[in-house]
N, C-alpha and C positions, 0 to 999 in steps of 0.2 A: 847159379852162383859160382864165384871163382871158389874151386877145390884149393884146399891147402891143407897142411899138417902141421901141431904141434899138440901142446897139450889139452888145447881146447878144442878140438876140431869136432869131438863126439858133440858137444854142442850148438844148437841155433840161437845164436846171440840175438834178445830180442831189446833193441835201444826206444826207451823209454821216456827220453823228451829230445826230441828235434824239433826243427822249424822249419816252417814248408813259406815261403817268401811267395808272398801276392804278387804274381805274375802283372806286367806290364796291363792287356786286355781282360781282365778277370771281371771287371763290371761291366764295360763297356761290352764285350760280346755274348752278353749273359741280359741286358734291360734292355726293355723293349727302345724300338726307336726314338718314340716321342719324350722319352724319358732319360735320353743319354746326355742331356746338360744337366740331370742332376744326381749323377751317380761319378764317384771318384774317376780321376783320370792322371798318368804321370806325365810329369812336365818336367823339361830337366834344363834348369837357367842356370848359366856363367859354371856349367859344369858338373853342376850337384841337381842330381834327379830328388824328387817327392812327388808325393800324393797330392789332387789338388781337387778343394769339393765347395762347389757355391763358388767361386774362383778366388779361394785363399786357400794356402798353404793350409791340406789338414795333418798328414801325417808323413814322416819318414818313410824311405822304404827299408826301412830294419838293419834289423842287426846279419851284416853280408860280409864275410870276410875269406869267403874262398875267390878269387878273384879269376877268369878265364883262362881257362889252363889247370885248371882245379891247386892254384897255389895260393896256399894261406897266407894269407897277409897280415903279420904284426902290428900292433900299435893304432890300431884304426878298429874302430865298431862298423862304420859303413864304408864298403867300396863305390868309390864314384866317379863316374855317371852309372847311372842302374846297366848300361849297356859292357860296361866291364865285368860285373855279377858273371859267378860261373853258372852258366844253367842250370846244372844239377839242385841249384836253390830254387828255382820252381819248375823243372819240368817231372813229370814224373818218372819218364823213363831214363832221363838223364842222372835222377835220384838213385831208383833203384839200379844204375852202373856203379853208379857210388856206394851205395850201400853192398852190392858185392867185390869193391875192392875193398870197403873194410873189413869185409866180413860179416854184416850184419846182415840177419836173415829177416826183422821184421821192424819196421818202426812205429811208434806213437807220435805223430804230429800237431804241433803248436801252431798258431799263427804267429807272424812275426812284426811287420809293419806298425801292422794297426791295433798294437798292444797284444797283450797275454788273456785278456777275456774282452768284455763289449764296451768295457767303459769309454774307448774311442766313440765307437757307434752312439753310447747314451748322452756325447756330448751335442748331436744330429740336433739342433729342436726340432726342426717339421717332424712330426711322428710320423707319416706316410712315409716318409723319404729314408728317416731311419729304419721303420720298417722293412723295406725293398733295401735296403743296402745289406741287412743281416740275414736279408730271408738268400738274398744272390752270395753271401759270401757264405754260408753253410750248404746252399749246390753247388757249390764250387768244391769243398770239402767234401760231400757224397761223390764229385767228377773224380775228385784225386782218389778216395780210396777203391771202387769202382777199377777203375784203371793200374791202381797199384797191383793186378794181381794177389792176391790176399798178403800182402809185406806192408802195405801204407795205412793207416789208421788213424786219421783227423780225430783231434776233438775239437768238435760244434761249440760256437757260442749260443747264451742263452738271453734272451730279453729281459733279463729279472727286474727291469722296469713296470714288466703288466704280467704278473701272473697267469692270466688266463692267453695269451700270445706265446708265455712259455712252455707250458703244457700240451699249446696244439705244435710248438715248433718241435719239443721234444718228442713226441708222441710219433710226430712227422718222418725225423730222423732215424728214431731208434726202427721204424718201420723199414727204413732205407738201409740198414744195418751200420748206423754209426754206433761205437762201444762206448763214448763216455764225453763229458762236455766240461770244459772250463768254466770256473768261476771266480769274480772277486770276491777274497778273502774278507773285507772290509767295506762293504755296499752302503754300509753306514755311513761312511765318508763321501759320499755320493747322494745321500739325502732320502735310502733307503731302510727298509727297516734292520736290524740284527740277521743272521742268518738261522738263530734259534729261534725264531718269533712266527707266530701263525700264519701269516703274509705266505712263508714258504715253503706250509705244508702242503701242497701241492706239488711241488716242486719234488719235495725230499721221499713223497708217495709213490714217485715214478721211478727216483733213482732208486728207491730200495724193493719193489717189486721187478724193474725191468733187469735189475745187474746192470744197469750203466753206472758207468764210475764217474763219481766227482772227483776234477781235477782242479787243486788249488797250484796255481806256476807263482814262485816267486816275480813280482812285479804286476802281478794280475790287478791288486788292489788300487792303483795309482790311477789318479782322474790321467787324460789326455792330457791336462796344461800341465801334469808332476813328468811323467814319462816323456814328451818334449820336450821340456826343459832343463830333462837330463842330458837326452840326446843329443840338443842343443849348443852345449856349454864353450865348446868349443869358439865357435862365434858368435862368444862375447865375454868381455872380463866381468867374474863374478866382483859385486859389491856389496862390501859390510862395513862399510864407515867412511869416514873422512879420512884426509890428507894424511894428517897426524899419524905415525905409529905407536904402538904400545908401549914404544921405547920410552915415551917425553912425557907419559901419564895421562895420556886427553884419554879420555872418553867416546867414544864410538855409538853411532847409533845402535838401541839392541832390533838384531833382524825379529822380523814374526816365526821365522823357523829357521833352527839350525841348519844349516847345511853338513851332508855327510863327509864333507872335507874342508878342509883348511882351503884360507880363497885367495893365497899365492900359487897353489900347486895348479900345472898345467893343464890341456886338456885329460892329456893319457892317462897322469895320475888321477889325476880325477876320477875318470871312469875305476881303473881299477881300485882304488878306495871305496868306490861306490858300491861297487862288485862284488868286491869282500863282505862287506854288508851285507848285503842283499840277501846275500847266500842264505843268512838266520833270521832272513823275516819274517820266513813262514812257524816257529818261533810261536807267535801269539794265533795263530791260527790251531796250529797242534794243539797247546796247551789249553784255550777256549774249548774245541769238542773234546779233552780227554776230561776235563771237569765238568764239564756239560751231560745231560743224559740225553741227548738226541742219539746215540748210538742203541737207549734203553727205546727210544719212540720208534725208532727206523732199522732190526736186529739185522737187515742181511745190507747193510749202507756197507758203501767201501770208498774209501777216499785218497786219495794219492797228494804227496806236498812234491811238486816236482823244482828240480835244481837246487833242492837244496841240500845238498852231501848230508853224508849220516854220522861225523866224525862228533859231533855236539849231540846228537839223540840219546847213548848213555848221561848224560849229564843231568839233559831235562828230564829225562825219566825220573830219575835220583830224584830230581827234586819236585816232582810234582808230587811222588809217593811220601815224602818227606814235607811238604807244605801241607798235604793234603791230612798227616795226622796231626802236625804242630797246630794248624792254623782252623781248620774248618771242625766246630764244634756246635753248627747250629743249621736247620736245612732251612735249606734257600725254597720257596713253596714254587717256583717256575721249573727249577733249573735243579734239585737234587738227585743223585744219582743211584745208582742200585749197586754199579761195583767202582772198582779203583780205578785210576788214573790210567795204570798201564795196562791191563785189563782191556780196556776199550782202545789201546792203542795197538796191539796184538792183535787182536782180530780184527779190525776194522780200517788200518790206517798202514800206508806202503810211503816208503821212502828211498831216494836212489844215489850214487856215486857217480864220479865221471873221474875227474884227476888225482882224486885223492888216492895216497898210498898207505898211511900209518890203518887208516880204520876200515877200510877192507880184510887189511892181514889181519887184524889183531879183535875187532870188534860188532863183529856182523852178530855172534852168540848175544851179544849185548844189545845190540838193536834189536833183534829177530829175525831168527833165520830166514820165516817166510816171509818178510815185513820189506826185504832189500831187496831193491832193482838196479836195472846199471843204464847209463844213458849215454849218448855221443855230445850234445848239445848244438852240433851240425846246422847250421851255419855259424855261428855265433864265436865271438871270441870265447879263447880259449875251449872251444869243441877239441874231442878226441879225431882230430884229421892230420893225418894221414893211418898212423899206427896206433888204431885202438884195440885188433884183439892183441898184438904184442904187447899194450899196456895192460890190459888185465889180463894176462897169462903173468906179466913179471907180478903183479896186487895181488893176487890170487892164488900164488903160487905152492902156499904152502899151507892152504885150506883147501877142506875136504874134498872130493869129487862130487860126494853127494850135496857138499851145501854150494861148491860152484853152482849147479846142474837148476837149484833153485833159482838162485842167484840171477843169472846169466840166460835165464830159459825160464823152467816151470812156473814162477808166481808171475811174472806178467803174461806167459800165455792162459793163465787158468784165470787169471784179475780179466786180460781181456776179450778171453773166448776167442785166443788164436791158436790155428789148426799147426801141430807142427812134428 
């Protein structure tokens, strides 16, 4: 790694959610022959690259905003044609350059494209086909950490369509040394059962005896047609009504869902509207297992809400310990618990930073010391690129050395059994 000096230099920054961008051949030189017309392949028409599977449009190639030359580019979620993409968004070695010009010494890696967990994959029908698509993109994730030199760290999707396929793929991986795997928040909305419900004790068996970490990423929960049609927006004008404005009194059709923006604002604002969002999705996720006693069923689980800054976690704290004696006077016979709300969010549940500056300086005590991690977000709009440790050396600057040290270093190498 590149040497430097400042106040943080005793530390190995270990960044905590990036995104590792599905390389152009990733299916295709991974399926057998006879099988390469039905494994994704990119195609890039009138300028703009995607994913293309059955021969329709399946997915974006993500969110890319370091552009060749490793310069970030404003105002754009995807750089296009995929041929402009700066490498370092999928090669490995080309990452780890990047990762020591930031400075960082270790990463947790996301997928990008083809959403934040499998729900792309569980849109697949053929199940053969989906099968072989999720079994070759978590070798693909064991090639990258493998090759990362111990600094790269995938987490593996999971098939939480068939339980018994998730169990052998988990069991599979963690034998491969992968640390922890992605999940949708909301499977429910996918025609799944709850994440508390028996269906996924199997599942929560393996995460809480092997120390693999469940990773909820904001956006994880979104079918393929929500997350496309984010991505999307740009080409094409949103529609919520007729001709008519609200000026003259007509009436408008009502949508079946809100949208998270007003449907004059452009594409960029759009997104960033969206983004802002987003941030507190994960929100009903927290607050579900800190009410929940699946931390009393599963005592050594550990679960990470990743992208979503920590500046609101005092808040819901506050209020879950505060609904929790207003409100709950009668036990639920599934779901009642043994201790408190924050209780189980202390020991069990990590949360992380990136551009925020007020609730690092002022509020990590409040979160939990051990409880905070720091991330780049790297490729992704608004990642910490170019000057991230210069950013948290100014965030940081005037907390502790010992709670940096946690912060910036110890709970993600001990959360992910990284050597450092």
């Amino acid at each position: 790694m590149i040497s430097k000096t400042g106040p943080l230099d005793q530390f190995k920054i270990i960044d905590c959610d990036a995104h590792f961008t599905e390389p152009p051949e990733l299916w295709t030189a991974r399926a057998p022959a006879t099988m390469l017309d039905k494994v994704p392949v990119q195609r890039t028409v009138d300028g703009r690259t995607a994913w293309y599977l059955n021969e329709e449009v399946w997915s974006t190639t993500g969110g890319n905003t370091i552009q060749n030359g490793q310069n970030k580019i404003l105002g754009t979620h995807v750089v296009q044609p995929f041929e402009d993409v700066d490498s370092s968004s999928y090669s490995v070695k080309d990452r780890l350059n990047l990762c020591d010009q930031m400075d960082i010494y270790a990463q947790i890696l996301y997928p990008n494209g083809i959403g934040f967990a499998s729900n792309h994959i569980f849109s697949i029908e053929n199940l053969s086909q989906r099968k072989m698509i999720l079994e070759i993109y978590n070798d693909f994730f064991v090639d990258v950490q493998e090759e990362g030199n111990n600094r790269l760290y995938p987490q593996a999707m999971l098939p939480i369509w068939d339980m018994e396929f998730t169990v052998t793929e988990m069991t599979r991986l963690i034998d491969k040394g992968i640390r922890g795997f992605t999940l949708s928040d909301k499977p429910e909305m996918i025609g799944l059962p709850e994440l508390w419900e028996p269906y996924y004790e199997p599942m929560w068996d393996i995460f809480n005896e092997s120390g693999a970490v469940a990773n909820f990423h904001i956006g994880a929960g979104m079918s393929r047609a929500e997350m496309e049609d984010i991505r999307g927006s740009r080409d094409r004008q949103a529609k919520v009504g007729g001709e008519a404005g609200a000026s003259d009194g007509s009436l408008r059709p009502i949508p079946t869902k809100a949208p998270t923006y007003w449907s004059q604002f452009g594409h960029q604002r759009r997104l960033a509207i969206h983004a802002t969002q987003m941030y507190m999705s994960n929100v009903r996720i927290i607050t579900n297992l800190c009410m929940s006693n699946l931390f009393d069923r599963y005592p050594k689980l550990n679960i990470v809400s990743a992208e979503s800054g920590i500046g609101w976690i005092p808040f819901i704290l506050e209020a879950l310990e505060y609904q929790f004696d207003e409100m709950i006077t009668e036990s639920d016979e599934l779901l009642s618990t043994q201790r408190r709300p924050t209780e189980y969010f202390r020991d069990h549940l990590y949360v992380m930073f990136w551009f925020e500056q007020s609730a690092p300086a002022k509020l990590i005590p409040e979160v939990g010391i051990n409880n905070v991690l720091v991330e780049t977000d790297v490729p992704h709009p608004t990642c910490l690129f170019p000057s991230t440790r210069e950013h948290f050396e100014r965030v940081l600057a005037d907390v502790d050395p010992a709670v940096q040290r946690r912060v910036l270093q110890d709970n993600a190498a001990e959360l992910y059994d990284i050597a450092i």
